[in-house]
C-alpha positions in Angstrom: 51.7 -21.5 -8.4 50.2 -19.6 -5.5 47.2 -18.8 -4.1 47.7 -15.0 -4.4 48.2 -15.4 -8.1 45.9 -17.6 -9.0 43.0 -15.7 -7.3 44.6 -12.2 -8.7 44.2 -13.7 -12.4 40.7 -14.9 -11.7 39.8 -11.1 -10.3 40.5 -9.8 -13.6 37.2 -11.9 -15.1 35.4 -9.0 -13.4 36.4 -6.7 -15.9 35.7 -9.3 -18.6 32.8 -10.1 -17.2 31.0 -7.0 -16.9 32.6 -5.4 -20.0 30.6 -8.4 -21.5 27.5 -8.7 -20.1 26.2 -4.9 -19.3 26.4 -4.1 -22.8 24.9 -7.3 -23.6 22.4 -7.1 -21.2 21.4 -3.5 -20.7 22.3 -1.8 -23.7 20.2 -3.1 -26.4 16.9 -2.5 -24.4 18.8 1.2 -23.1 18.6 2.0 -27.3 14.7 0.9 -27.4 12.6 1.3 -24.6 14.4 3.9 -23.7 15.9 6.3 -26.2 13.6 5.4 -28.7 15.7 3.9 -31.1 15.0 1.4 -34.0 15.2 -2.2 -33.2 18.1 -2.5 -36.6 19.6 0.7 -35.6 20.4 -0.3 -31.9 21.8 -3.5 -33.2 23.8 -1.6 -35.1 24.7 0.9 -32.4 26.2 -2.2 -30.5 28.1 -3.9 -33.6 29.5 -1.4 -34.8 32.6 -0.2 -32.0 32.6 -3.9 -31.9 34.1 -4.1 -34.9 36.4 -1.3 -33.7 37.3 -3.6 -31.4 37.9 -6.4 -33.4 40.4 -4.3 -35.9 42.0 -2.8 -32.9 42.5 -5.8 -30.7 45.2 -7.9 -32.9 47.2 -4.1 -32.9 46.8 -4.2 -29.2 48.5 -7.8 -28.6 51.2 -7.2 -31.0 52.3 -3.9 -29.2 52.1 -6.2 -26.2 54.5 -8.5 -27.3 56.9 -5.7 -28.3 56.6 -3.9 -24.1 58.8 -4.1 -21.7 57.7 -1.7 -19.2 58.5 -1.3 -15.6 55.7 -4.0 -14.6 56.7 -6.4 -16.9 55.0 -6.7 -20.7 51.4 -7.0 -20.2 50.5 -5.6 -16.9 50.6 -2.1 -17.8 48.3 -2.8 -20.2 45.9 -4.6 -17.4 46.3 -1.3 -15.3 45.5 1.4 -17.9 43.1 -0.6 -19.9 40.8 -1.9 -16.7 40.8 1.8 -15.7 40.2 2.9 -18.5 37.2 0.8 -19.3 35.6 1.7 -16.1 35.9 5.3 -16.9 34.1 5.5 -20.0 31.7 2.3 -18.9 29.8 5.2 -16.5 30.4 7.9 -19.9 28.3 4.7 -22.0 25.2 5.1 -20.3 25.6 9.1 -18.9 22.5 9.5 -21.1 22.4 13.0 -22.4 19.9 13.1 -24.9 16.9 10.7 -26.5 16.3 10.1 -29.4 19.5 9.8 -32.5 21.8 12.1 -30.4 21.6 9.7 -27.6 22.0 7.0 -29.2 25.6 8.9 -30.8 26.6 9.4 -27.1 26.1 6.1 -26.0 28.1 4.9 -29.7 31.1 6.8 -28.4 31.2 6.0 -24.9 31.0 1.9 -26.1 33.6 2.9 -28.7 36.0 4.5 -25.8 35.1 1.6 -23.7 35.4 -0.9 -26.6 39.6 0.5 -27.1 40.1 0.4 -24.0 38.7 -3.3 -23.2 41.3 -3.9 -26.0 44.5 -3.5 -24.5 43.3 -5.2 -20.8 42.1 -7.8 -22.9 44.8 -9.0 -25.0 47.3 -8.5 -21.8 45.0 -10.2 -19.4 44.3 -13.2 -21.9 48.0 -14.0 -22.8 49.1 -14.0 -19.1 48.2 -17.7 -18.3 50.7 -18.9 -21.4 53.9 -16.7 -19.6 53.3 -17.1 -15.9 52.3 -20.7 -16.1 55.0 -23.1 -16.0 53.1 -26.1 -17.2 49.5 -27.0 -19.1 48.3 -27.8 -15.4 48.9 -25.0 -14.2 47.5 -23.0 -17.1 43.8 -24.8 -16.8 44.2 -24.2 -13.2 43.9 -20.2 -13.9 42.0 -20.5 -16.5 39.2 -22.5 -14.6 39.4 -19.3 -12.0 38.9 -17.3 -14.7 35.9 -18.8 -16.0 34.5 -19.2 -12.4 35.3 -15.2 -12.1 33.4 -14.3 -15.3 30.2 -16.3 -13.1 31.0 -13.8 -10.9 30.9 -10.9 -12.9 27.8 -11.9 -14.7 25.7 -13.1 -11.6 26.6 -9.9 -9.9 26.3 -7.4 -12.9 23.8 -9.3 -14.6 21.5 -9.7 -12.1 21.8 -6.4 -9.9 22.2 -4.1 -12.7 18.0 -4.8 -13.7 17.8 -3.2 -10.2 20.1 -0.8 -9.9 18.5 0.8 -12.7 14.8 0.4 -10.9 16.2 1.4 -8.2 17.7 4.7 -9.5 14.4 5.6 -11.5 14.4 3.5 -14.3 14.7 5.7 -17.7 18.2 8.0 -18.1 18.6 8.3 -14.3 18.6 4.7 -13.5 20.9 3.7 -16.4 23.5 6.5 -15.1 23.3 4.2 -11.8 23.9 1.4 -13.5 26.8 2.5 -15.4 28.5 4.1 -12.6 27.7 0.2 -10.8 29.8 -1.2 -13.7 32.3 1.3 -13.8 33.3 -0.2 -9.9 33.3 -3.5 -10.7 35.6 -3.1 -13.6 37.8 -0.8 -11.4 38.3 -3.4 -8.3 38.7 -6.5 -11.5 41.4 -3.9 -12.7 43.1 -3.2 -9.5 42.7 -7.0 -8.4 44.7 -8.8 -11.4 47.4 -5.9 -11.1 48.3 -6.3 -7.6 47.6 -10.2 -7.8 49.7 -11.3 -10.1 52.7 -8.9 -9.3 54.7 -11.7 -7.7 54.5 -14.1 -10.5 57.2 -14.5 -12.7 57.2 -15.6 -16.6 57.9 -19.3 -17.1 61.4 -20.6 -18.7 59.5 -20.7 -22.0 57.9 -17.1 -22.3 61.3 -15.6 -20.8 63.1 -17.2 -23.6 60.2 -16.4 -26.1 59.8 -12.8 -25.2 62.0 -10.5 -27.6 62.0 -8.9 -30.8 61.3 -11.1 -33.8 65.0 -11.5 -35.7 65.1 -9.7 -38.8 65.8 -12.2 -41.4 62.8 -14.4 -39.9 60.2 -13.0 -42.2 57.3 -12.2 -39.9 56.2 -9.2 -40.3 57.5 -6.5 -37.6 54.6 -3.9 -37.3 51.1 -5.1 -35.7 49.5 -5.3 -39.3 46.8 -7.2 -41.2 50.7 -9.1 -42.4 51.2 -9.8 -38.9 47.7 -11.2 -38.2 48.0 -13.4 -41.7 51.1 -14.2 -40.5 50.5 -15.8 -37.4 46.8 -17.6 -38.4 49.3 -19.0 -41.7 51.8 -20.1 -39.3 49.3 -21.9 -37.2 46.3 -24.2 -38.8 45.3 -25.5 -35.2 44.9 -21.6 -33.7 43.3 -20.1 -37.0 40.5 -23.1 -36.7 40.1 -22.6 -32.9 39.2 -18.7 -33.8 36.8 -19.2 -36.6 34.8 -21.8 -34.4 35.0 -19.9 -30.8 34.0 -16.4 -32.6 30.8 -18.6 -33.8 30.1 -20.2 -30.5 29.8 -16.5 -29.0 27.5 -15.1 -31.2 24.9 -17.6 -29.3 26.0 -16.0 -26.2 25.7 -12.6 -27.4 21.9 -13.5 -28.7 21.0 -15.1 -25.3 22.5 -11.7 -22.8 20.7 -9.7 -25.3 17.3 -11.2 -25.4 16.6 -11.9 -21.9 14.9 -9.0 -21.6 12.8 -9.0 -23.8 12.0 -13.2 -23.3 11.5 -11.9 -19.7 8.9 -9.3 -20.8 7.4 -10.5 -24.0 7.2 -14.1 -23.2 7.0 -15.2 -19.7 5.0 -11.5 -19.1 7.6 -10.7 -16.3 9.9 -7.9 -17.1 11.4 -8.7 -13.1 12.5 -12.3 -14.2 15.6 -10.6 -16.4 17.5 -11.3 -13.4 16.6 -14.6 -12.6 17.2 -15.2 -15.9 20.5 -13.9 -16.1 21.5 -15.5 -12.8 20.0 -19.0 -14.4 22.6 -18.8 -17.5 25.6 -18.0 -14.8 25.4 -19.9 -12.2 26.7 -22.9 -13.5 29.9 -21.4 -14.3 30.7 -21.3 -10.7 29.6 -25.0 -10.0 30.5 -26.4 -12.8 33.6 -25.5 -13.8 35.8 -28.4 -11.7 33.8 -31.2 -12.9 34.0 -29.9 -16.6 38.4 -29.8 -15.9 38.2 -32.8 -14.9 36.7 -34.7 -17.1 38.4 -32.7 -19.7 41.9 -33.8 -18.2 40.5 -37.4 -18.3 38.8 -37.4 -22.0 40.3 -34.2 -24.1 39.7 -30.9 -24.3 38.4 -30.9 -27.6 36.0 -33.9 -27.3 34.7 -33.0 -24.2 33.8 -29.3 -26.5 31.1 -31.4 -28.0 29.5 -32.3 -25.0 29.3 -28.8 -23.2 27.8 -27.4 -26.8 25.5 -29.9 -27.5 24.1 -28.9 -23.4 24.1 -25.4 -24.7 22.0 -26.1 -27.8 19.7 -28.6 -25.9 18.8 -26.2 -23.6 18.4 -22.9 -25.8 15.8 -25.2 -28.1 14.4 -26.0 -24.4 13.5 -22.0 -24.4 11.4 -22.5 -27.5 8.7 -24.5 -25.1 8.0 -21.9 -22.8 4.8 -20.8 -24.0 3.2 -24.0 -23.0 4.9 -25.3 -20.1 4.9 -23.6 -16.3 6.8 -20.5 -15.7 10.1 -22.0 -13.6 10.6 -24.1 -17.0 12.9 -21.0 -18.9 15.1 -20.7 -15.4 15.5 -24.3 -15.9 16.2 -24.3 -19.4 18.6 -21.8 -18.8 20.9 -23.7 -16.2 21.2 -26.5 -18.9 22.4 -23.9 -21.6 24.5 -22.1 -18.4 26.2 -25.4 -17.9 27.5 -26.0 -21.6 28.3 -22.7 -21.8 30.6 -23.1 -18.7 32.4 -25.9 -20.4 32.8 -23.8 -23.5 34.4 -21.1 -21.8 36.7 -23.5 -20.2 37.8 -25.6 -23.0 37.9 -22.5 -25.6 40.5 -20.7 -22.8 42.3 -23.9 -22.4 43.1 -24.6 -25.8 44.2 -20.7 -26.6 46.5 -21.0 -23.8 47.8 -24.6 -25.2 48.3 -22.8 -28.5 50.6 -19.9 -27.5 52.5 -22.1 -25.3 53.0 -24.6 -28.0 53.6 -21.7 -30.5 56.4 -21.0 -28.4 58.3 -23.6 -27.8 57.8 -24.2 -31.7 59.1 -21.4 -32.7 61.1 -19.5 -30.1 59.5 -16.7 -29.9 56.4 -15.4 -27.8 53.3 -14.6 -29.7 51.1 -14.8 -27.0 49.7 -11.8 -27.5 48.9 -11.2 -31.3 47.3 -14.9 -30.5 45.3 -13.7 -27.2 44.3 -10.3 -29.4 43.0 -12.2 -32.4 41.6 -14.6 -30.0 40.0 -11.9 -28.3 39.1 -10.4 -31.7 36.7 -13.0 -32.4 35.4 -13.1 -28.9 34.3 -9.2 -29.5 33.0 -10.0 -32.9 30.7 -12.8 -31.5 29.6 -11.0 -28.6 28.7 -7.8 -31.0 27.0 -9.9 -34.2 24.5 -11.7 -31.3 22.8 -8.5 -30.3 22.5 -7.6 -34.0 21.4 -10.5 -34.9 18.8 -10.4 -32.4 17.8 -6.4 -33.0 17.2 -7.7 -37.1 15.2 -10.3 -35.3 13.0 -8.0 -33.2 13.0 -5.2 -36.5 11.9 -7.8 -39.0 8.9 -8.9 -36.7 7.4 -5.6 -35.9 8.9 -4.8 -32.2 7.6 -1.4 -31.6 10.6 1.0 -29.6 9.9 3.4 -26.9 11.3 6.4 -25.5 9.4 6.4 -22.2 11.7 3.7 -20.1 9.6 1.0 -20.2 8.6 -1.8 -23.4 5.3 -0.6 -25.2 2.4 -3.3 -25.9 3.9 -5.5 -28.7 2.6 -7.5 -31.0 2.2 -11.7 -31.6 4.7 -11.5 -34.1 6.8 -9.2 -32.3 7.2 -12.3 -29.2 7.3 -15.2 -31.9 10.1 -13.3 -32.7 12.2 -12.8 -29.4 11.2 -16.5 -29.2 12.6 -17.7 -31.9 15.6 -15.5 -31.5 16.7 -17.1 -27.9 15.8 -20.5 -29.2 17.4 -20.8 -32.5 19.9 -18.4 -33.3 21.7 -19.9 -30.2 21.9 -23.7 -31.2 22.7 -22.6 -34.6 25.4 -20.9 -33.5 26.4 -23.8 -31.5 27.0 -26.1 -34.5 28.4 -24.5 -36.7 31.4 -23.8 -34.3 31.7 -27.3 -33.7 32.1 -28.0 -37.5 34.4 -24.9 -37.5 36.8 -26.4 -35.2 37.2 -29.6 -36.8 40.9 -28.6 -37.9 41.8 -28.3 -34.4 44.5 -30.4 -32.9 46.4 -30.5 -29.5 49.8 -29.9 -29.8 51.7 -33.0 -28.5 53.7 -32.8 -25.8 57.4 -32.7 -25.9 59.1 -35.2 -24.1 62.7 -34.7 -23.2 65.5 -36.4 -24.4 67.0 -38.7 -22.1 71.1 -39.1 -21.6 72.2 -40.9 -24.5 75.8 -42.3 -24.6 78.4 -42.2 -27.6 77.2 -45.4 -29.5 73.6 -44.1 -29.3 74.4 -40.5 -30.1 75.4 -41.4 -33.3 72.0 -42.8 -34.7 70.2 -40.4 -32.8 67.5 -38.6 -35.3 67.9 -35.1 -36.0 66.3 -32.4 -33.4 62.8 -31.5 -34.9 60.4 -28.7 -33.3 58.0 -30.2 -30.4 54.8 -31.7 -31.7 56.0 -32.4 -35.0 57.6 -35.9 -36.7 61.3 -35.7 -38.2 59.3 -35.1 -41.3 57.6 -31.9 -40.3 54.1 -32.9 -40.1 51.9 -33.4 -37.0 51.3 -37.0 -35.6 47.5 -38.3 -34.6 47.1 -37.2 -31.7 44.1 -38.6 -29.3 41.4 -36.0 -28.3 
């Protein structure tokens, strides 16, 4: 696989990457120190075109499977999602109003950014599984695409905090700052388009790729009977999406609170950045180690490792109080570095499923898999910040409509506290026990020349990864 494709995929993480973390970041604090909104009622401000998202997204991969457009099945979805995420990314925080009817203004612009997301999403996800011609190749772009979302979220995570003090703070410096993520999801867009334009789909997907037969009973429209259908048809992919939508939520809690660990805990509103940067950074240094050792011991055992790193250091944030103030950017780079190997092996195994899916069945569902995949990844990132605004509501966080955080109380930091300490690890495992049913697919191995005497007591032709008598062998993770 070439260069140019490889670094076109991992340009699309921009749009990932921002479309993940701004929201995450910004928007929660946007809704209460800044419009004046509730603590519950900006956490629900953020869930809720999540949600949208989630129903949406399993729709959006199922049309993809059924395109064939001039640029091949899923890139015009890349092109005229990304841009249209970027678009209504700067309508998000164009600020209007205070009070409820900004808070309506900025609901609509996520819920416009939210469908849009949808669409690049599912396209962009299901790529690595039809222009990859084997599992190497596949963790190879999908290690550039977690080392690209490091690079959306150290460059949007840390200079949006001052992009919007530099543009005024309040409404005007939130317009700057979603006009500064509108950009980076536009050159993510236009990056992944033009990128992977030479790269063709494998053997597999070429075969896999076409309408569903009609006497194969699965379902023909992108339904709740398509969804059901494909998480019956596959135990291994419906337990990797009930663990990795868990395993997000402590990601959602951890973009979302940093501003307010940064202000009500350490007393240093300025550190969000740091902070931020802290949590990233080890996506872009860690990423090759974590592949390879992943090659060596399994993707699914080496999963335990990165998550028990990631719940380590989130309790490690729980300390803060009494220890000196470089120990939460610490902290932080151990929970950065599981999360790093989350990302990767989470990516790696959705891309092993649909492949796998394929070959087992002959046809391409790459993209109902990558949508409900992507599904739970929405759902994750939208229940952390709720969690965290019941958090912040239940322990008497006081909202503000001036631009900056009023004087809270003891309570009201006990309870960011516990919110980037706990919620986090919790989160942490119980995906682990979620994905217990997980199993690699085996790989197939291909039939060597047999002559006449041994074609005759050769066993019957079974699908790949399963015995003659249809169930799965042990496999060694």
């Amino acid at each position: 696989m070439s260069a140019r494709t490889r670094l076109g995929y991992a340009s699309g993480s921009l749009v990932t990457g921002a479309f993940n973390t701004l929201p995450g970041l910004l928007l929660l604090p946007y809704l209460t120190d800044t419009l004046g909104v509730g603590a519950a009622v900006a956490g629900a401000v953020v869930l809720v075109p999540k949600v949208w998202d989630v129903l949406l997204t399993p729709y959006a991969g199922r049309i993809g499977d059924r395109a064939h457009g001039r640029w091949g099945p899923r890139r015009g979805h890349v092109l005229g999602g990304g841009l249209g995420v970027a678009a209504a990314f700067a309508l998000m925080f164009a600020g209007v109003a205070r009070g409820p009817a900004g808070a309506v203004w900025a609901a609509a612009g996520f819920l416009l950014t939210a469908t849009a997301f949808a669409f690049f999403q599912v396209a962009y996800a299901a790529l690595p599984a039809e222009i990859a011609t084997d599992a190497r190749d596949r963790v190879r772009l999908v290690g550039g695409r977690v080392a690209g979302i490091a690079v959306a979220a150290l460059v949007a995570g840390s200079a949006a905090p001052a992009v919007v003090g530099a543009g005024g703070g309040g409404l005007s410096g939130h317009r700057w700052a979603g006009l500064f993520g509108a950009l980076v999801v536009a050159v993510g867009t236009l990056g992944v388009f033009f990128g992977t334009s030479r790269a063709t789909p494998s053997g597999a997907a070429r075969a896999a790729v076409r309408d569903v037969p009609p006497d194969s009973g699965e379902p023909r429209t992108a339904g709740p009977r398509a969804w059901f259908a494909v998480l019956r048809g596959n135990a291994h992919f419906a337990a990797l999406l009930r663990g990795a939508t868990v395993l997000v939520v402590g990601t959602g809690v951890l973009l979302a609170g940093c501003p307010y660990y940064a202000g009500h805990v350490l007393g240093r509103p300025g550190m969000t950045g740091v902070l931020v940067a802290a949590f990233v950074l080890p996506n872009l240094f860690t990423t090759a180690v974590w592949s390879r050792v992943g090659a060596r011991h399994g993707h699914r055992r080496v999963l335990v490792l990165s998550c028990a790193l990631f719940a380590g250091g989130a309790l490690l944030l729980l300390a803060a109080p009494v220890l000196p103030l470089f120990w939460a950017p610490v902290a932080l780079l151990v929970v950065g570095t599981g999360h790093a190997g989350q990302l990767l092996f989470l990516y790696a195994m959705l891309a092993e499923c649909a492949a796998g899916d394929a070959v087992r069945t002959g046809r391409s569902r790459a993209g109902a898999m990558s949508g409900l995949f992507s599904a739970g990844e929405a759902l994750g990132m939208a229940v952390g910040p709720f969690l965290m605004g019941l958090v912040l509501q239940s322990t008497g966080y006081v909202s503000s409509d001036t631009g900056h955080a009023t004087g809270q109380g003891s309570g009201a930091a006990w309870g960011v506290l516990a919110g980037m300490g706990l919620l986090p690890a919790l989160s942490a495992a119980a995906g682990l026990v979620l994905l217990r049913g997980f199993r690699p697919a085996a790989p197939a191995v291909p039939a060597g020349p047999a002559g006449p005497a041994k074609a005759a007591h050769t066993a019957p032709a079974v699908p790949a990864g399963l015995t003659p008598a249809g169930g799965r062998p042990p496999v060694r993770v």
